[in-house]
N, C-alpha and C positions, 0 to 999 in steps of 0.2 A: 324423278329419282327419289326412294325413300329414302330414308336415313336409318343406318342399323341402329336395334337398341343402344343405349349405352355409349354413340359414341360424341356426344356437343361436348365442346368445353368445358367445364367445369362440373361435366358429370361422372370425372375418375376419380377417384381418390388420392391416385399418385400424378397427375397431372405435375408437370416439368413445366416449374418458374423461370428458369431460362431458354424455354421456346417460347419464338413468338406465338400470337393464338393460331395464325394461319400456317405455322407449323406443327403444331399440337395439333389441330383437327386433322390435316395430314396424317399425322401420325396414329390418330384413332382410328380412321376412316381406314388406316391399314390393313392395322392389329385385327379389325372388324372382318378382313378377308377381300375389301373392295381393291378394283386396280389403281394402277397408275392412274391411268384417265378419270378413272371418278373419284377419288379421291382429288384431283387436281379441279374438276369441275365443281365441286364444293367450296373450292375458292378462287374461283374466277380463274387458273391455270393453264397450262398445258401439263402431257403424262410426260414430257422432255424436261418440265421444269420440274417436274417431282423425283426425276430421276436423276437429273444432275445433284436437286438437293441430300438426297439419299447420297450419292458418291460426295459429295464435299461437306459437307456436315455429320460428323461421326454424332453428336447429342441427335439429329434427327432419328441415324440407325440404330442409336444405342434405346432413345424411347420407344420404337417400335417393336425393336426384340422383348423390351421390359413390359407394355403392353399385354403383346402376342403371349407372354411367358404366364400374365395375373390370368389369359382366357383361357390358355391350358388347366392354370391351376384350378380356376372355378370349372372348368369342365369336368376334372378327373374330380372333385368335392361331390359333384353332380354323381359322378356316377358308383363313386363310395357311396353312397347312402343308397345308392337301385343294388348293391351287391348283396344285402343279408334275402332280398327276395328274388333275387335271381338266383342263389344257392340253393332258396326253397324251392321254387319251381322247378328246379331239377331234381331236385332231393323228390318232390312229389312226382316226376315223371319216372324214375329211377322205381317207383313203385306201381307203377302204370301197370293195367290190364293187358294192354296190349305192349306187343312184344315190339313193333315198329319204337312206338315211343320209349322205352326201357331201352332200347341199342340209341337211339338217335341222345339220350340222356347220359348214358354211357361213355359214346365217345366225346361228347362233351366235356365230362370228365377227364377220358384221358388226355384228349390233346389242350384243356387247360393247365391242367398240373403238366405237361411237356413246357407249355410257356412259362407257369410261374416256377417249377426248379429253372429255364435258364435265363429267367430273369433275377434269379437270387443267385446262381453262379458267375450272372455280373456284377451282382452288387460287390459280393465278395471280392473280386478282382480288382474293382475297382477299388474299392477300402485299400486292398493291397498295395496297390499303386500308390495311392494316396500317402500311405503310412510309408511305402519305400522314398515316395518325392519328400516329405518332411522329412526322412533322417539324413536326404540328398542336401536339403537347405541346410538343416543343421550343421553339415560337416562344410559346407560353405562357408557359413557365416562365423566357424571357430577360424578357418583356415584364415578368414578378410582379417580379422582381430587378431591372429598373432602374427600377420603379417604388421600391423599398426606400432 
């Protein structure tokens, strides 16, 4: 079995000083996309023992969400910086000779700006929410104090 980039010991940056190491490897070996089972063969296991540890150790599920979450984020960093030339190459297809690539450039277009306006009509909603759940806390927390 190889070993994903990225994931031995003390090659995270955020590695969790309160797992032990053969819980941390666990935990990378996750985050990495491997199963139960290999991951648990990585340390001498079974995918039963890595699955109970998951259920009864919340620090185990909590580092592997927080893992999984830095590989999103370097993913999506990844793939901001291919965006200014993947706008070009469509921008140059969009002037294409032929008229196949001109439509196939197009609807790229359109049904990207379909994603990014409802992915900015969620931002929005959620900001909303957000700003309505803080003025929920606030009237909470007058109400705890004059009850004091």
């Amino acid at each position: 079995m190889t070993t994903p980039r990225n994931v031995e010991p003390g090659d995270h940056p955020e590695t969790d000083d309160d797992l032990e190491p053969e819980a941390e490897l666990v935990a990378l070996r996750l985050a990495a996309g491997q199963s139960h089972a290999e991951a648990a063969l990585a340390i001498g296991r079974s995918a039963k023992w890595v699955q109970r540890r998951l259920v009864t150790d919340p620090r185990l599920r909590l580092r592997v969400l927080a893992l999984r979450s830095a590989r999103v984020e370097e993913a999506a960093a990844g793939l901001s910086n291919l965006l200014d030339r993947a706008v070009a190459a469509v921008a140059s297809a969009l002037d294409s000779d032929r008229p196949a690539d001109q439509l196939r450039a197009a609807k790229l277009v359109f049904d990207g700006s379909r994603v990014f306006r409802g992915d900015a009509d969620q931002v929005a909603q959620l900001r909303e929410l957000r700003g309505q759940v803080a003025e929920l806390q606030q009237m909470i927390d007058v109400r705890d104090r004059s009850r004091k």
